[in-house]
C-alpha positions as CSV (number, residue, x, y, z in Angstrom):
1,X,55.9,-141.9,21.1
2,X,59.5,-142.6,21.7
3,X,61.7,-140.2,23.4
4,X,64.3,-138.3,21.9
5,X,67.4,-136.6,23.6
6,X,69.2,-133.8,21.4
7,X,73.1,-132.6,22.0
8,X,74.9,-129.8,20.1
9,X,77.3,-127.4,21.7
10,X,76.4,-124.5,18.5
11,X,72.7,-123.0,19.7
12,X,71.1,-122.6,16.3
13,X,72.1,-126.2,15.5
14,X,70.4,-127.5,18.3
15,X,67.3,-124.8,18.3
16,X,67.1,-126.5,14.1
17,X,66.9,-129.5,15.4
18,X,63.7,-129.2,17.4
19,X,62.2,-127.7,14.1
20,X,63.7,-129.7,10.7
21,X,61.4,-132.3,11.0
22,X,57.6,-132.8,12.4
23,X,59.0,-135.7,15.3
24,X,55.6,-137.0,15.7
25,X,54.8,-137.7,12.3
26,X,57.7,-140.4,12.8
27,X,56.6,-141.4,15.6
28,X,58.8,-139.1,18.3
29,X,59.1,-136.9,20.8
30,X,61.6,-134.3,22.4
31,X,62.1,-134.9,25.9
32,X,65.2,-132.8,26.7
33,X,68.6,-131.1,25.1
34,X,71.8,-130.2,26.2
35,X,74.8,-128.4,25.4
36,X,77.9,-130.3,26.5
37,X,78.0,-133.7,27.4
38,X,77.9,-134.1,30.9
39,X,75.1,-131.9,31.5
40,X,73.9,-134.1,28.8
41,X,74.6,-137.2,30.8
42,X,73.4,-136.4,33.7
43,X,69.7,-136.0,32.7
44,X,69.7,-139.0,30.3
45,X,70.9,-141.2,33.5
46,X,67.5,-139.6,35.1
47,X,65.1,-141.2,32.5
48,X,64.5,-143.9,29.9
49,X,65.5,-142.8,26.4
50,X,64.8,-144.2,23.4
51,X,66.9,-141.9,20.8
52,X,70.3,-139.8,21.4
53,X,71.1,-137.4,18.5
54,X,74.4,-135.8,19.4
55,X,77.5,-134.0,18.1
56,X,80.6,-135.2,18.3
57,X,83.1,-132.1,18.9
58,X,81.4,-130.7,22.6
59,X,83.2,-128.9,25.6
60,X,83.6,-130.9,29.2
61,X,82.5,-134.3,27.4
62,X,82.3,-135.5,23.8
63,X,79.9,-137.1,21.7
64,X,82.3,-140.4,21.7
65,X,82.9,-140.0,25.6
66,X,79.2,-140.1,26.1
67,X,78.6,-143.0,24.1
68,X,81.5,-144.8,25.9
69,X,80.3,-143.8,29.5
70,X,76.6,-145.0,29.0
71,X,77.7,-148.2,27.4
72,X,79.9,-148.8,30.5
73,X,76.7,-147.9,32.5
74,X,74.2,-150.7,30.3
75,X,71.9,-147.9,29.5
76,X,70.0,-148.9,26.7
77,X,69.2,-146.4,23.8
78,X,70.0,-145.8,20.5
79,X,72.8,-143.1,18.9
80,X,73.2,-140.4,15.6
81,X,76.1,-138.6,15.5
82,X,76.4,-135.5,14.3
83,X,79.9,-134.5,12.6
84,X,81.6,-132.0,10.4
85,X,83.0,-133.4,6.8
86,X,86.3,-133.0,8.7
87,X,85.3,-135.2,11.7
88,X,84.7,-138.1,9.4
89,X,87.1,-140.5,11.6
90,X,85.4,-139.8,14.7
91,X,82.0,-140.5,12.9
92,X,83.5,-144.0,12.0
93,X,84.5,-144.2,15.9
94,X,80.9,-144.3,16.9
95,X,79.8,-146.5,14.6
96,X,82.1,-148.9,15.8
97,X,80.6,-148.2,19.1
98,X,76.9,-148.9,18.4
99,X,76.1,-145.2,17.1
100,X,73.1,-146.3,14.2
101,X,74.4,-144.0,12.0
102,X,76.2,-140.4,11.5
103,X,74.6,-137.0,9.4
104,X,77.6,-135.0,7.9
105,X,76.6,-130.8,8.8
106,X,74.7,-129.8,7.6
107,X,72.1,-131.9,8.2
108,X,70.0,-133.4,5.0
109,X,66.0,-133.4,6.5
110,X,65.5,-136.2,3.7
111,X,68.8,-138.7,5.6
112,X,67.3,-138.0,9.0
113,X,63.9,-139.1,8.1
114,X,65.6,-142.1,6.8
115,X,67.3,-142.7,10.0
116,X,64.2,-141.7,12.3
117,X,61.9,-144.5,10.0
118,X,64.5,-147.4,10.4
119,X,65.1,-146.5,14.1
120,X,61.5,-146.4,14.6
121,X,61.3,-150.1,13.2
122,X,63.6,-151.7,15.3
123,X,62.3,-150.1,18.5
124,X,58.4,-151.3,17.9
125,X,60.4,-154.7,17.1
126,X,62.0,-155.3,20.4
127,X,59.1,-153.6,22.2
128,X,56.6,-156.8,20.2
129,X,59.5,-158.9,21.4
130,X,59.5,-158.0,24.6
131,X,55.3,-158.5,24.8
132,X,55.5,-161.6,23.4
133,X,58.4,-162.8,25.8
134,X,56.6,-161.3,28.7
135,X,53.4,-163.2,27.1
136,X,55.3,-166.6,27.3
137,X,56.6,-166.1,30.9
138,X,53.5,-165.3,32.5
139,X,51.4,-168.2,30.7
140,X,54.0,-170.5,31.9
141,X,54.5,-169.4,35.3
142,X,50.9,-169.6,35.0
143,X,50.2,-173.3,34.3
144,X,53.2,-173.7,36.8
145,X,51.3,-172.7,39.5
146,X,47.8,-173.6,38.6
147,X,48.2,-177.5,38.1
148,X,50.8,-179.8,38.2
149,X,53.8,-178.5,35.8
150,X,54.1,-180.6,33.0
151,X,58.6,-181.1,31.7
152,X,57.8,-179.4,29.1
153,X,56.3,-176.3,30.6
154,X,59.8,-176.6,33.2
155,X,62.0,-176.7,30.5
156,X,60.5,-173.9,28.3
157,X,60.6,-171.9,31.9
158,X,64.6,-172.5,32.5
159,X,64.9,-171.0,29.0
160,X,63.3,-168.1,29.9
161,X,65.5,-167.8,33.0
162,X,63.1,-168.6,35.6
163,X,64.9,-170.9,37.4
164,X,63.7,-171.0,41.1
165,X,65.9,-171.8,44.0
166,X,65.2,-174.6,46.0
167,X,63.5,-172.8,49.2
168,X,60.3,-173.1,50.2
169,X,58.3,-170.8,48.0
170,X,54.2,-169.7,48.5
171,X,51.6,-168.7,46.2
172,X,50.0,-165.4,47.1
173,X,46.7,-164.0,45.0
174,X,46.7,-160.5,44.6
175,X,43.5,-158.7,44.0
176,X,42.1,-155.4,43.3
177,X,38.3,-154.3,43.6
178,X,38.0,-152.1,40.9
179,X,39.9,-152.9,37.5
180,X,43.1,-151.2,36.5
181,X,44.6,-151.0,32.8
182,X,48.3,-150.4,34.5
183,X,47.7,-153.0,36.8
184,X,50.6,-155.4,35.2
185,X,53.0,-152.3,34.6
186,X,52.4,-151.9,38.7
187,X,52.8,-155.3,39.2
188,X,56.0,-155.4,37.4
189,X,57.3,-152.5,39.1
190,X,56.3,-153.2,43.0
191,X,57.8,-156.7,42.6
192,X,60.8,-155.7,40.8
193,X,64.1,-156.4,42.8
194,X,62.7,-158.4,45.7
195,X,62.3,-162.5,46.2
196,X,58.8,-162.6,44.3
197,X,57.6,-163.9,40.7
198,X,54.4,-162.6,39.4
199,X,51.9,-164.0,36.2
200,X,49.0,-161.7,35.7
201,X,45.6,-162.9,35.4
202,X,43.6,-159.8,34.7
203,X,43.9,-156.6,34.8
204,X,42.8,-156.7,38.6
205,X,44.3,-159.9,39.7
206,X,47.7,-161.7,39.7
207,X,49.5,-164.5,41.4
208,X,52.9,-164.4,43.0
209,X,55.5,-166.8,44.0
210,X,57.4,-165.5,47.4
211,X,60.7,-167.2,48.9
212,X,60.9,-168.3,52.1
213,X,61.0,-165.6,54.2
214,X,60.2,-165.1,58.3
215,X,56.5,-164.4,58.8
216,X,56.4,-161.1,60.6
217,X,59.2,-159.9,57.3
218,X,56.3,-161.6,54.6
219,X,53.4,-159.7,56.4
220,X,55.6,-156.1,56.3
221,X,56.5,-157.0,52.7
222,X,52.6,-158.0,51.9
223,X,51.2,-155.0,53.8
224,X,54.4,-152.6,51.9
225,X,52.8,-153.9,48.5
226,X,48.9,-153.2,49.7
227,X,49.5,-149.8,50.8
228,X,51.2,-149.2,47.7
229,X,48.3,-150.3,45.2
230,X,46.0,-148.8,47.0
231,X,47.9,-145.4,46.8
232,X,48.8,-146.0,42.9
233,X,45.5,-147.7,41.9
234,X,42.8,-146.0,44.3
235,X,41.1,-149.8,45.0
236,X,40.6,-151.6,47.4
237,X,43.3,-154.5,47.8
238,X,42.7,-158.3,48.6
239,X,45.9,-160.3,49.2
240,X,46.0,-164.3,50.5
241,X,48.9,-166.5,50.7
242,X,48.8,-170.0,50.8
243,X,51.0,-172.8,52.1
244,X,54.7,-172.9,52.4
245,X,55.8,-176.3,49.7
246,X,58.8,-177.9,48.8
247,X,59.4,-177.8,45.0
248,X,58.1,-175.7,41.9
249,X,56.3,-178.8,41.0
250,X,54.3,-178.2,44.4
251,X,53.1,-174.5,44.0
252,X,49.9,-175.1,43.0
253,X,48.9,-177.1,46.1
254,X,50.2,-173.8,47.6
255,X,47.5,-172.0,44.9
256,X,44.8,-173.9,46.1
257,X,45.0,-173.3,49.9
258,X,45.9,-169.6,49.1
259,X,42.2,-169.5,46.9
260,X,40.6,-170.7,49.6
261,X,42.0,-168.1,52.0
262,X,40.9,-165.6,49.1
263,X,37.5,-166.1,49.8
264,X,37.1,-164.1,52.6
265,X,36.4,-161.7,49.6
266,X,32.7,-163.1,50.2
267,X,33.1,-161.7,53.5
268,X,35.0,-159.0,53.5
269,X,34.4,-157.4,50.1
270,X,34.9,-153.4,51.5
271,X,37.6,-153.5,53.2
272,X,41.4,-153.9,52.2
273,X,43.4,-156.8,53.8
274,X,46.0,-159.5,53.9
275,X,44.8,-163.2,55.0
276,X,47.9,-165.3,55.4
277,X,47.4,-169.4,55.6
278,X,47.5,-171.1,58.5
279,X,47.0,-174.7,59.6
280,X,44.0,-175.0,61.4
281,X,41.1,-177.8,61.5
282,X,37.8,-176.0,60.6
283,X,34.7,-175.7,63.3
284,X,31.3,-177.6,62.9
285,X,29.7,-176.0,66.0
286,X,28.9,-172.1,66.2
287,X,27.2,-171.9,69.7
288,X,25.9,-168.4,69.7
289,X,23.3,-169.0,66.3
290,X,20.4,-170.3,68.5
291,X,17.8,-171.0,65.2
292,X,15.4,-172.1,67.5
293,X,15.7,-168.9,69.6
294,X,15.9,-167.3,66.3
295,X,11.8,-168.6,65.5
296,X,10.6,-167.4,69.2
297,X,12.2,-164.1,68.1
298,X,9.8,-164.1,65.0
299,X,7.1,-165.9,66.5
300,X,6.6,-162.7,68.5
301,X,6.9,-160.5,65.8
302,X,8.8,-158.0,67.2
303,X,11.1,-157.2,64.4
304,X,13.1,-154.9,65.9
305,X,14.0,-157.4,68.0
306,X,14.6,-159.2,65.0
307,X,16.6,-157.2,63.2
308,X,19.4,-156.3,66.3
309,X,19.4,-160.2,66.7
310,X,20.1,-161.3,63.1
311,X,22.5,-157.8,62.8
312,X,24.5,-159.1,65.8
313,X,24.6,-162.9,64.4
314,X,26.6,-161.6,61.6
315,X,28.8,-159.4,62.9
316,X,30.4,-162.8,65.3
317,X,29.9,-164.7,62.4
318,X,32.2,-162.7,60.0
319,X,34.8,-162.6,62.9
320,X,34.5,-166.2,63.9
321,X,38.1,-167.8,64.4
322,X,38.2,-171.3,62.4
323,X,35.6,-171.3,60.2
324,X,36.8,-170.9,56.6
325,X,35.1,-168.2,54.5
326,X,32.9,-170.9,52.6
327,X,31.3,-172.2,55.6
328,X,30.9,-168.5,56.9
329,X,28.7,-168.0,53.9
330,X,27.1,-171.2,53.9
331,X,26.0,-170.0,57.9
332,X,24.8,-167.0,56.1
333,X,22.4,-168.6,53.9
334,X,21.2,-171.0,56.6
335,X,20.1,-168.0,58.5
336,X,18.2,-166.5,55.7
337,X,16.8,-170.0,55.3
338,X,15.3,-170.2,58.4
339,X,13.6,-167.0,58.6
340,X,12.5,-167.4,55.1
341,X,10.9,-171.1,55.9
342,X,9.5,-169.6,59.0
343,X,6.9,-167.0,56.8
344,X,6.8,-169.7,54.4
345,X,5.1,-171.7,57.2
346,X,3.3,-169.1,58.5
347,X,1.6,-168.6,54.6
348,X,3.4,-165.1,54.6
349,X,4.3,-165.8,51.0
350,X,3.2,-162.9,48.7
351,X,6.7,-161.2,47.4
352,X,9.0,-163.8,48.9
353,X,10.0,-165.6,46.1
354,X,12.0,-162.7,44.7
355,X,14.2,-162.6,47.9
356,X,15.0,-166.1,47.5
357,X,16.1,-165.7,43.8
358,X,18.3,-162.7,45.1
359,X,19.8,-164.8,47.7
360,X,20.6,-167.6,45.2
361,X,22.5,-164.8,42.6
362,X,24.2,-162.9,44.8
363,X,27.7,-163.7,46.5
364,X,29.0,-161.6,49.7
365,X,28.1,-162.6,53.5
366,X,27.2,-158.4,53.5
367,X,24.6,-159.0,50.7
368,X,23.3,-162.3,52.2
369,X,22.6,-160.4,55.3
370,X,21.2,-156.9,53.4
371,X,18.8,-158.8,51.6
372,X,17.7,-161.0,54.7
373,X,17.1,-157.2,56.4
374,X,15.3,-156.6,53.6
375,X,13.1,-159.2,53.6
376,X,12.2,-159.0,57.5
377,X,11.7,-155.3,56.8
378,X,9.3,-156.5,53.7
379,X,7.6,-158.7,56.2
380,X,6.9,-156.4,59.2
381,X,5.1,-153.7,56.8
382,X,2.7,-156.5,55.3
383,X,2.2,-158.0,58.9
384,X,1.1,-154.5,60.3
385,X,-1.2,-154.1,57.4
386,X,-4.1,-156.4,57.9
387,X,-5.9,-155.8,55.0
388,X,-3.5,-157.4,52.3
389,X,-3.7,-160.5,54.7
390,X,-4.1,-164.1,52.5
391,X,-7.6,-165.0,52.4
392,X,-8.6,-168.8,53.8
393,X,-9.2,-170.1,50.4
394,X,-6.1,-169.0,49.2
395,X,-4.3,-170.5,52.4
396,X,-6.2,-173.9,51.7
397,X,-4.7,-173.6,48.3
398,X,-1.1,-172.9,49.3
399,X,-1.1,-175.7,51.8
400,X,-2.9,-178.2,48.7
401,X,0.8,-177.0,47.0
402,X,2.7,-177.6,49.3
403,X,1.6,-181.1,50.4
404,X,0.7,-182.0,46.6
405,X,3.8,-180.0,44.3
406,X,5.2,-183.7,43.4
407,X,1.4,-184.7,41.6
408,X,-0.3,-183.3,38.4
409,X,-1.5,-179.9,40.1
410,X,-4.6,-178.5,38.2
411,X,-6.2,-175.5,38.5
412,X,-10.1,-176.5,37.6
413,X,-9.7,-179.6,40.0
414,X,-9.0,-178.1,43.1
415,X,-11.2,-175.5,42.8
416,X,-14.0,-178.7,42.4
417,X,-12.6,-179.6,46.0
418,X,-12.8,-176.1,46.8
419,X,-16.2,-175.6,45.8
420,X,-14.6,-172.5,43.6
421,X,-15.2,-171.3,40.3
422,X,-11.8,-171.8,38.6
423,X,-11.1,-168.4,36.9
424,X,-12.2,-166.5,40.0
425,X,-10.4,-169.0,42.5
426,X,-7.4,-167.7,40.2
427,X,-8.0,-164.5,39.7
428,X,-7.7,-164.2,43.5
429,X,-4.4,-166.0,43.7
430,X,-2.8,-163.6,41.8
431,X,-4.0,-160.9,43.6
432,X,-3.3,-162.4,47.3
433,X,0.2,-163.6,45.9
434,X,1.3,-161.4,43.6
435,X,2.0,-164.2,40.9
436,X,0.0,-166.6,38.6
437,X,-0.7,-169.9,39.1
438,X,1.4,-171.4,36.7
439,X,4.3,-169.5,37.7
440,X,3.7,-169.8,41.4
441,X,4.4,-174.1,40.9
442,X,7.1,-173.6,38.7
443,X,8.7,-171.4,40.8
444,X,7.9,-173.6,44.2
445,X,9.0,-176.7,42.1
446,X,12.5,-175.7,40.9
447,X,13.3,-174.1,44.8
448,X,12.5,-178.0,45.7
449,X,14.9,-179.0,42.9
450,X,17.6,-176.8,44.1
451,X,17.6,-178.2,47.7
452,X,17.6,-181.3,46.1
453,X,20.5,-180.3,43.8
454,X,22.7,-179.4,47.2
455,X,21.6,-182.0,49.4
456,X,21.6,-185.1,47.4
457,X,23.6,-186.7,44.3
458,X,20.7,-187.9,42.5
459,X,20.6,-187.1,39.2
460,X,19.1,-184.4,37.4
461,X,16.6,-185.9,36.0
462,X,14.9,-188.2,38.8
463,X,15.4,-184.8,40.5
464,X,12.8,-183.3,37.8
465,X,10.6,-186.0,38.7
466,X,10.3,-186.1,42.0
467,X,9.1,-182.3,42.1
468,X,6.6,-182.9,40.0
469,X,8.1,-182.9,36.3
470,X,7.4,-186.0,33.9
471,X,8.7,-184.7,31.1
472,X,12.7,-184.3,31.5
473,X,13.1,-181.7,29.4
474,X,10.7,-179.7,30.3
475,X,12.4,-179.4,33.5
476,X,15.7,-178.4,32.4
477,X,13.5,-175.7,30.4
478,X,11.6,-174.5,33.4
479,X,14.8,-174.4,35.1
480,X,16.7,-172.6,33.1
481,X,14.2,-169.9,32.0
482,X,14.0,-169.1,36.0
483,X,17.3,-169.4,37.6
484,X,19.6,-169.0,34.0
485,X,21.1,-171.9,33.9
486,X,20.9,-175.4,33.9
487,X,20.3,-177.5,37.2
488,X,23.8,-179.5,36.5
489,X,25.5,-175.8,36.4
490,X,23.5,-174.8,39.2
491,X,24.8,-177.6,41.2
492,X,28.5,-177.7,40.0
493,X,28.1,-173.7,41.0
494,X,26.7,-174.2,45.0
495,X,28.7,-177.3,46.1
């Protein structure tokens, strides 16, 4: 609805006016009258409106000296004057002033309708121009900062007056939780009138270019515009800034160092905060994660013990000084590695598989480290309870697996070695593991193609051989049916 302001100094004009047509039909809506003209004025100063329907003739300021004072002041509205048959000159005053039109008393319903529909059509047509402008600007300033700007996307910019100065300017990503449908209107209006540029990428996420400014004034400025979406929008609020650089033409090196300060989203994904970028070299070396320690600790399978160590691993990890946030979460994984190869070892392997899937799916250091609890948790109740212990047989055939995954494993030939009957020897794996046969070499074949995925450049398909798969494609089938996508995804995804 568009808002509609109504001034008339005669009380059953202005009460009429309220009532001579249905507003909303037409799209409008009464937001406020007035009897003179200042009183007038000063509550149309106070608000954004779209229509002004007033009288001429009004005591302490006229319809004409309210047009002429807000057109001094910019304010941007459209007019109708009212006027008497006798008032015809002052009518042809306004109109000369930017008034849309003028309705001789008293008032024809059939020439305001008229008015209200063509009025009505120009104000959707500069609010679609106004989109589609605002549409233009942030795709540019978009590409602007996301790759190196092309003369064309420069020159289409300067036309849209976004012509930078020439200090050193830094990208900042701004990030909510939760998703927010006013996001760009809050945007707009938390940046307006200070030394920032924004493009919107969703509606939880946009990118901002800051002047050069001191670095305790960008932190107050960057916490100012936290506290304030957190208030407005209820989320929680991640905000990274990258690199200082020379040149618009330069702002997406400044992009990339600020994404990869945004990851500490991985690591941090509950809490609000501000990462700013600084030049540091990144650490190798993290002295306190003793793996080897780690394996006595399990070893004696006291997992209580277990758990305040790995709980305590974390919380220096995710406060570790130099270590950026994808080599915290690569720590992360390492740790659930090695207590998950330690029950692999050990034969502990009924349920585990579906831990290792998680792990592989799932994104924060605080979920890496929940479903690692979990697992030890998993582990410690199947420990205690020695009658769902693996059976020799089944060990025998677990370690036949492991040593013999990359050869044509058949069912009915080991259990000849085995001295087994086939459908009993499986039967009993599925029972003792929870999972056929089949499945169980699938699934231990493609974790062998993952590690081999991350660890080497080999192609996909010598990959799929050397775990066991001849047939090329149907490895990328048995891959994809169990992890959801294909092994060169896969790899392009955990590098």
């Amino acid at each position: 609805m568009y808002s509609v302001y109504l001034l008339d100094d005669e009380p059953f004009i202005l009460e009429g006016l309220k009532y001579i047509v249905p507003w909303e039909d037409y799209g409008f809506e009464i937001v406020g009258s007035a009897s003179n003209g200042q009183d007038g004025l000063d509550e149309i100063v106070t608000k954004k409106i779209d229509l002004i329907i007033t009288d001429i003739m009004m005591p302490k300021m006229t319809g004409l000296e309210l047009i002429s004072e807000l057109k001094a002041r910019n304010y941007d509205t459209n007019f109708i004057v009212l006027s008497a048959f006798q008032e015809f000159t002052y009518a042809k005053k306004a109109m000369n002033m930017g008034a849309e039109n003028y309705l001789i008393k008293p008032i024809d319903t059939e020439e305001l309708v008229k008015n209200l529909q063509d009025i009505h059509k120009k104000l959707k047509k500069k609010e679609n121009d106004v989109i589609d402008s605002e549409m233009l600007r942030n795709n540019l300033l978009s590409k602007l900062i996301s790759d190196v700007p092309s003369e064309d996307t420069l020159i289409r910019l300067s036309k849209l007056s976004l012509n930078f100065n020439r200090s050193e300017k830094c990208v900042a990503i701004v990030e909510l939780k939760d998703k927010c449908e006013d996001f760009s209107k809050i945007i707009k209006g938390l940046t307006r009138n200070k030394p920032m540029s924004y493009c919107i990428e969703s509606d939880s996420k946009a990118m901002i270019v800051i002047d050069e400014m001191d670095i305790n004034l960008l932190i107050d400025e960057l916490r100012t515009l936290k506290n304030e979406l957190i208030t407005l929008t209820g989320s929680i609020v991640y905000i990274s800034t990258g690199k200082f650089v020379n040149g618009i033409d330069n702002l997406y090196v400044s992009h990339n160092t600020a994404k990869d300060m945004h990851d500490y989203k991985l690591v941090y994904p509950e809490l609000s905060w501000i990462r700013t970028y600084k030049e540091t070299s990144s650490k190798d070396e993290i002295n306190y994660i003793d793996f080897e320690n780690l394996k006595k600790i399990l070893m004696n399978k006291n997992y209580s013990n277990t758990l305040e160590y790995v709980e305590d691993i974390f919380d220096k990890l995710k406060d570790e000084e130099g270590l950026t946030p994808k080599q915290i979460r690569m720590k992360s994984i390492e740790i659930f590695l090695t207590v998950y190869n330690f029950f692999n070892e050990s034969k502990m392997m009924k349920g585990l598989n579906v831990y290792l899937e998680n792990i592989i799916n799932i994104n924060t250091v605080d979920e890496i480290e929940s479903e690692l609890i979990n697992m030890i948790k998993y582990m410690q109740s199947k420990l205690e309870n020695t009658e769902e212990s693996i059976s020799p047989v089944i060990l025998k055939l677990l370690t036949h697996i492991e040593e013999k995954y990359k050869e044509d494993l058949n069912l009915k030939e080991i259990s000849d070695k085995l001295n087994i009957n086939s459908i009993y020897l499986g039967q009993l794996f599925q029972k003792e593991t929870g999972i056929l046969f089949s499945d169980y070499i699938n699934n231990f074949r493609v974790n062998k193609a993952k590690q081999l995925l991350a660890e080497t450049s080999l192609k996909a398909s010598e990959i799929g051989d050397l775990v066991g798969y001849t047939n090329k494609n149907y490895f990328y089938r048995k891959f994809k049916d169990l992890v959801g996508i294909t092994p060169s995804e896969w790899r392009k995804i955990n590098l």
